[in-house]
C-alpha positions in Angstrom: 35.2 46.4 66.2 34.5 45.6 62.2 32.5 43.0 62.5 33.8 39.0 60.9 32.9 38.1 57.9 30.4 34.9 57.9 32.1 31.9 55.4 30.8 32.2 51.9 28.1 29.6 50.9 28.6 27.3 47.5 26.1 29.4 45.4 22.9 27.4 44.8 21.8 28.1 41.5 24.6 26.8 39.9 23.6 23.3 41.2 20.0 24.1 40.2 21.2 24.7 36.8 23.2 21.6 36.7 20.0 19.3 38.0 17.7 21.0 35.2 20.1 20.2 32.0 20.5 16.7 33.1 17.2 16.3 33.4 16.9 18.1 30.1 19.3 15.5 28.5 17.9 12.9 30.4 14.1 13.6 28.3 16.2 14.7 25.5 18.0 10.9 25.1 14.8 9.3 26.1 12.6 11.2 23.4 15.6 9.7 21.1 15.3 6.5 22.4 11.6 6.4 21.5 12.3 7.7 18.6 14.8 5.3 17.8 12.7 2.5 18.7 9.7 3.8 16.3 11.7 4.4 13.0 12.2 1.4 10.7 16.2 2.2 10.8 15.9 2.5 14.7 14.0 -0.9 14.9 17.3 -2.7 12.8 19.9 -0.9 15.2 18.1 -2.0 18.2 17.5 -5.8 16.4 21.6 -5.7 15.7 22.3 -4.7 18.8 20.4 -8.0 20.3 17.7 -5.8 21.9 15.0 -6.9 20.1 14.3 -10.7 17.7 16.1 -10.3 14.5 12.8 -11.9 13.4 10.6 -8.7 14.8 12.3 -6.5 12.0 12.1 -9.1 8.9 8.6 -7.3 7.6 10.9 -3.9 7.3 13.2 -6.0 5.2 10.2 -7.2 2.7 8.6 -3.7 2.3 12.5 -2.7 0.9 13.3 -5.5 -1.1 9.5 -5.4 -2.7 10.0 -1.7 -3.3 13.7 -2.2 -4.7 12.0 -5.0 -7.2 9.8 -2.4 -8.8 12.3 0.0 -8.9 14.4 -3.0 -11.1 11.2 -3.4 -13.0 10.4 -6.9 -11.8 6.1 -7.6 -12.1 4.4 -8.5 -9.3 3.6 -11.9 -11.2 6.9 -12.3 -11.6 7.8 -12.4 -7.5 7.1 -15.6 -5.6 7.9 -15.5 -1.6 7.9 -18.5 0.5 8.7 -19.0 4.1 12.2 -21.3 4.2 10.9 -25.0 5.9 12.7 -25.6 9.1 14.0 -28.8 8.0 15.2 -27.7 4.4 15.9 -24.2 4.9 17.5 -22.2 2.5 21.0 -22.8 1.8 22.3 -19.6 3.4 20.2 -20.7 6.2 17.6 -17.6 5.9 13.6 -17.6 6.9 12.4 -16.5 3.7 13.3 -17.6 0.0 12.4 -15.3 -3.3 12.5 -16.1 -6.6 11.9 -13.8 -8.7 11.6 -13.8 -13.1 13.0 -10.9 -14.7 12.8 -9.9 -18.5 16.3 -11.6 -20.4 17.2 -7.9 -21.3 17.1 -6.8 -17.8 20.2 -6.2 -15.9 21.1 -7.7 -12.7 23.9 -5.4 -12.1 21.0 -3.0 -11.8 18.7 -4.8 -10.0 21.5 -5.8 -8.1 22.3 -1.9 -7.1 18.2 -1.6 -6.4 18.0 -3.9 -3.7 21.7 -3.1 -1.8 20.9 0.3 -1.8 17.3 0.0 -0.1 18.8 -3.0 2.3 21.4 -0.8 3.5 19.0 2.6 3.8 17.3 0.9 6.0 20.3 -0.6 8.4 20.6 -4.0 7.3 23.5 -6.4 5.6 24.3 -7.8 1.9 25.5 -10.9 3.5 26.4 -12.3 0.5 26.0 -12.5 -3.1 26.8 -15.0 -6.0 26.1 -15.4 -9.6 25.9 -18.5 -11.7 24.5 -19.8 -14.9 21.4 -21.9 -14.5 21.6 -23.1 -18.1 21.7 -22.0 -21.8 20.6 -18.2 -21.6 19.5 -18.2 -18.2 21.7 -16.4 -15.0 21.0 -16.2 -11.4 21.8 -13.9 -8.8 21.4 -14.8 -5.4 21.3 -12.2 -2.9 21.0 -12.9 1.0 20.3 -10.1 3.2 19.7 -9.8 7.0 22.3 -8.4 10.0 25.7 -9.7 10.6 25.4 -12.9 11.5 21.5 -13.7 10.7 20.1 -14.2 7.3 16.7 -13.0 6.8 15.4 -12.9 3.2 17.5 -14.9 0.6 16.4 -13.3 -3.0 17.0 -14.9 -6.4 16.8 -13.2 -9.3 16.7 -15.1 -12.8 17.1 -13.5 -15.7 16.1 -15.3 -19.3 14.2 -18.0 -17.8 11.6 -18.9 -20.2 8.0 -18.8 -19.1 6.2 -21.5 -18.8 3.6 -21.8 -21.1 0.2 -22.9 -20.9 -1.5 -24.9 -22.8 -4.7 -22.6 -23.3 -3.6 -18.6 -21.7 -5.8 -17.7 -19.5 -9.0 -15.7 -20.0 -8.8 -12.0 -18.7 -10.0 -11.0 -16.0 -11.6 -7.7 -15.7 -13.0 -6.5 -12.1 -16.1 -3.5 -11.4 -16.3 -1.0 -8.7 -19.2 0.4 -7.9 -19.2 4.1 -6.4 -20.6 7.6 -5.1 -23.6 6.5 -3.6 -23.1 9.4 -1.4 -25.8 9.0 1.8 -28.7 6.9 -0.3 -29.1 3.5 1.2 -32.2 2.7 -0.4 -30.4 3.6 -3.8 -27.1 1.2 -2.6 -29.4 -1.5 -1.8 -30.7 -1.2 -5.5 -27.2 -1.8 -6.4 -26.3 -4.4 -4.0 -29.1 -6.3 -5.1 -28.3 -6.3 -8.6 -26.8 -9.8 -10.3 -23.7 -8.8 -11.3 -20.0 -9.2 -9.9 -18.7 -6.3 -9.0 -17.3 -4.2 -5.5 -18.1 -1.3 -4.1 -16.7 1.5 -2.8 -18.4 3.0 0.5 -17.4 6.8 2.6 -16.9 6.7 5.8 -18.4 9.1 8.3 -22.1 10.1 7.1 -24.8 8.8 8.6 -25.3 5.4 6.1 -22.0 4.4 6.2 -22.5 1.5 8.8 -26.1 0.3 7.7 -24.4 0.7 3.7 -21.3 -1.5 4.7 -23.7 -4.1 6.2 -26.1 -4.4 3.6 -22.9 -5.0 0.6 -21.8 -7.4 2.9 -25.3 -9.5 2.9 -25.2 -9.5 -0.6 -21.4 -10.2 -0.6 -19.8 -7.9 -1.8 -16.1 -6.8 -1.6 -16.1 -3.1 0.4 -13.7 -0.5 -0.5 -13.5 2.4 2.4 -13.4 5.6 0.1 -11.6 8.1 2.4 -13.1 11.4 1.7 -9.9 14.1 1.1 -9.8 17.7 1.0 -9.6 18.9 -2.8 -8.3 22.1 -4.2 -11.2 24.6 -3.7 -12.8 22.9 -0.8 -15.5 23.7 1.4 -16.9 24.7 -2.0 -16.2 21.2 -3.5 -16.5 18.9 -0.8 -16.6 15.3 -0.5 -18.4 15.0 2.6 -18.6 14.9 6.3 -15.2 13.9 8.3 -13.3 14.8 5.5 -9.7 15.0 6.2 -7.6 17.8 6.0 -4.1 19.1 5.2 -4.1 21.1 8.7 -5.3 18.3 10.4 -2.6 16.8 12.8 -1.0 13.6 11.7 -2.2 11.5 15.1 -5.5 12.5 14.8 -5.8 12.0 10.7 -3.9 8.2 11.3 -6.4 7.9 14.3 -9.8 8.6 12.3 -8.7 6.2 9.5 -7.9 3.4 11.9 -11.5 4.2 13.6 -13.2 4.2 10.0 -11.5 0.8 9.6 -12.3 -1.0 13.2 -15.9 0.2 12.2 -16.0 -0.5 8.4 -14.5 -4.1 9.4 -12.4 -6.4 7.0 -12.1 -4.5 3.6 -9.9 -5.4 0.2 -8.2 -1.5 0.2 -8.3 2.4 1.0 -9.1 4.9 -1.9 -9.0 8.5 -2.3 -12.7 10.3 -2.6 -11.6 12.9 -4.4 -8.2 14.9 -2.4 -7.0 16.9 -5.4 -5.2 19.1 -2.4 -4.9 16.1 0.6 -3.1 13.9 -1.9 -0.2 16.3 -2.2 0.7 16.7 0.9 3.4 14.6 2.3 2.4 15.0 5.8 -1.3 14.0 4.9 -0.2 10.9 2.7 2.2 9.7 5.6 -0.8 9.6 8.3 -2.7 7.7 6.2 -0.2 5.6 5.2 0.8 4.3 8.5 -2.6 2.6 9.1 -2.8 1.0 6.0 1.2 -0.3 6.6 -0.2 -1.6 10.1 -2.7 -3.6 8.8 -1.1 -4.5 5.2 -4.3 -2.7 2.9 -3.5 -1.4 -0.4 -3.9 2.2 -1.5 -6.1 2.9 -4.7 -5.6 6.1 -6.0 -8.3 7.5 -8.3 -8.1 9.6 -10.4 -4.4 11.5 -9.4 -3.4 14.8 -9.3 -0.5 16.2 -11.4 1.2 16.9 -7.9 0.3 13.8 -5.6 3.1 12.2 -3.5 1.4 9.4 -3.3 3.4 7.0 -5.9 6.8 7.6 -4.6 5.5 7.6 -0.8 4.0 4.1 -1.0 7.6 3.3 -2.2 9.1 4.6 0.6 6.7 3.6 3.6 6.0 0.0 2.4 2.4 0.5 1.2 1.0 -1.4 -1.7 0.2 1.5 -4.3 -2.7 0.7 -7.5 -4.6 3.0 -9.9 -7.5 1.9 -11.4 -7.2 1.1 -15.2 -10.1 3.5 -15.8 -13.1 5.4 -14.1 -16.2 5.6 -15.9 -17.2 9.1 -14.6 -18.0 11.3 -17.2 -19.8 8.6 -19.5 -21.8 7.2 -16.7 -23.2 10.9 -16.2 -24.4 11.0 -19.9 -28.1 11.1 -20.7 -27.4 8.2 -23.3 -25.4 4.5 -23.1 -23.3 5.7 -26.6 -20.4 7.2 -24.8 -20.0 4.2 -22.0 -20.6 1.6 -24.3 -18.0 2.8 -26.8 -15.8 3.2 -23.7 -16.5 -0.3 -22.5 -15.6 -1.5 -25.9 -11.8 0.2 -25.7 -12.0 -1.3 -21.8 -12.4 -4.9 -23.1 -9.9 -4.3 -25.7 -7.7 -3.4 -23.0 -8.1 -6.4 -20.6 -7.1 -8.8 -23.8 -4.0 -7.1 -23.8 -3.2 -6.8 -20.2 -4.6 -9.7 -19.0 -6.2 -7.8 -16.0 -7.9 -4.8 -15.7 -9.8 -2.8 -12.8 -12.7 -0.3 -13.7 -14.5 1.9 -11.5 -17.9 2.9 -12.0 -19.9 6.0 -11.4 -23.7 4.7 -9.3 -26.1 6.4 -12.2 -29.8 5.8 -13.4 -27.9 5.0 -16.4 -25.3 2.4 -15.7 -27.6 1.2 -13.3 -29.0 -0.3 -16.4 -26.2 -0.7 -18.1 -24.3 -2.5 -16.1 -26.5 -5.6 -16.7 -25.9 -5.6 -20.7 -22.6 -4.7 -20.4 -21.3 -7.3 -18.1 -23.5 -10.2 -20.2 -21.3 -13.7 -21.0 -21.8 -12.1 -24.9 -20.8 -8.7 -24.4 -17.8 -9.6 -22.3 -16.4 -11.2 -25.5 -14.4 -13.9 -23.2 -13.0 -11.4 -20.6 -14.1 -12.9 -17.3 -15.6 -10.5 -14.5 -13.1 -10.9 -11.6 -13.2 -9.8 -7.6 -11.4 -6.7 -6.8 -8.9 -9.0 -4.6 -8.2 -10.9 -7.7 -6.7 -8.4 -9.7 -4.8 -6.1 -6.9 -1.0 -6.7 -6.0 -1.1 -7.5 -2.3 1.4 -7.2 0.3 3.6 -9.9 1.3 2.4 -12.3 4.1 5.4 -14.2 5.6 
């Protein structure tokens, strides 16, 4: 007799298959989640959403309406921010009021434009808007921004307002770096010691760093941590040990720089030492960038490449962006004070005109000695020497 056929089983790898793309789309959602929850646009959803304090996300909102301001062309002496008292808030009922002074031939249909469109990149509402005429000549636009429901930053923007004048303008103010000591102690401490105003610019990773950074802070001076960057033809030119690297990994450049810093202690911003190459790489500028956004520092960028990212990147990350108004480089390696002194001369010009002015000096023999008669009450021809922190835009601190 044939023999029966047993009852067919439900196949089992079917049912395997089925287990593994959930779990698959399971990882998949909650890498997106993370994700989500780590961009600045993911951090407003979540906020709008009532997941997280509308509050938690009002720094994202700052960094875009400071960048849209520069994009209108508004000064950084022209913003003022201030923190809406409880019992007077701002009309529209937000936590932080701006008013900020533009030129009377600027357009606010522009700036206008500037601000929506970096509010909304980033998630958030134009809650309202209103324009009215202060007085003869002088218009304001009022802009409140936040998520539906809950203003966050009201901005006004006045255009034509006359400034106020003071009886006796201001002296400028000029302020010194100090840099390239490389790995000489004994030669900083010269420096250090010297009585004159200025800052100083200090590598991390070589063996001085630490005992360099102590010693400018016994004699009180402002620190700047000079990050050494790969440049174009490096190891050939190179800046140093720990330098950092276009193939380097993001986590592990962003982690390095946030080391340098816990060890360097408080500092007034980040430079480049040198990073002809690093400084045009996106990926580079980014890892850096998200330690200095973390801990609101300022990026100085010396000397730039043609090809550096950095500008436009600082725009779109939040970060505080400067260039010095000169470096003294090539004059300060000169066997003889002519070409730094006619320099200094143009410098000084400079500051009368701008009203502020950062220089950065090359550590030589000769400005060593230099420095002393060039930064004399007589020689300064009524441009008063400033701290670094004094002439620097800095971040908002709401």
């Amino acid at each position: 007799m044939p023999r029966s056929k047993s009852k067919s089983r439900s196949p089992v790898l079917p049912r395997t298959l089925v287990v593994l793309v959930a779990a698959a789309l399971v990882l998949f959602l909650g890498g997106e989640a993370w994700h989500l929850a780590r961009s600045g646009r993911g951090r407003v959803v979540l906020a709008r959403c009532g997941l997280i304090a509308p509050a938690r996300v009002s720094g994202l909102f700052t960094r875009e309406i400071r960048a849209g301001l520069e994009a209108a062309g508004a000064t950084p002496e022209s913003i003022r921010v201030a923190a809406a008292p409880r019992a007077a808030s701002a009309p529209a009922g937000a936590d932080t009021v701006w008013r900020v002074r533009l030129r009377a031939d600027a357009s606010l249909f522009q700036a206008n434009y500037a601000l929506t469109r970096r509010v909304e990149a980033l998630g958030g509402d134009v809650l309202s808007g209103r324009e009215r005429r202060e007085s003869a000549g002088v218009t304001a636009l009022t802009l409140v921004f936040g998520l539906r429901g809950r203003p966050l930053h009201e901005v006004v923007l006045v255009r034509g307002a006359p400034a106020a004048e003071p009886a006796e303008r201001p002296a400028p103010r000029l302020a010194l770096v100090v840099y390239g000591f490389g790995d000489d102690l004994d030669e900083a401490r010269r420096w250090f010691g010297l009585p004159a105003p200025f800052a100083v610019a200090i590598t991390p990773g070589t063996k001085a760093s630490a005992a360099m950074v102590r010693a400018a802070r016994e004699k009180g001076r402002e620190v700047v941590l000079h990050l050494p960057l790969e440049p174009v033809n490096y190891p050939q030119l190179n800046p140093g040990p720990g330098t950092l690297l276009v193939t380097m990994k993001p986590d592990h450049v962003t982690g390095t720089v946030r080391r340098w810093l816990d060890q360097a202690g408080p500092v007034v911003g980040v430079a480049n030492h040198m990073g002809s190459l690093a400084t045009q790489d996106m990926t580079l500028v980014g890892a850096v960038y998200r330690e200095l956004r973390r801990r609101d520092l300022p990026f100085i960028h010396v000397q730039p490449a043609a090809g550096a990212v950095c500008r436009p990147l600082a725009a779109e990350m939040g970060v505080v962006y400067e260039e010095p108004g000169a470096v003294l480089d090539a004059e300060a390696r000169a066997k003889a004070p002519k070409l730094i002194d006619a320099r200094w001369d143009e410098l000084l010009k400079r500051a009368h005109a701008r009203g502020h002015l950062s220089v950065w000096v090359r550590a030589t023999p000769l400005t060593r000695e230099w420095l002393l008669r060039a930064t004399s009450v007589k020689r300064l021809g009524g441009v008063d020497l400033a701290p670094l922190s004094g002439v620097m835009r800095r971040p908002a601190v709401l």
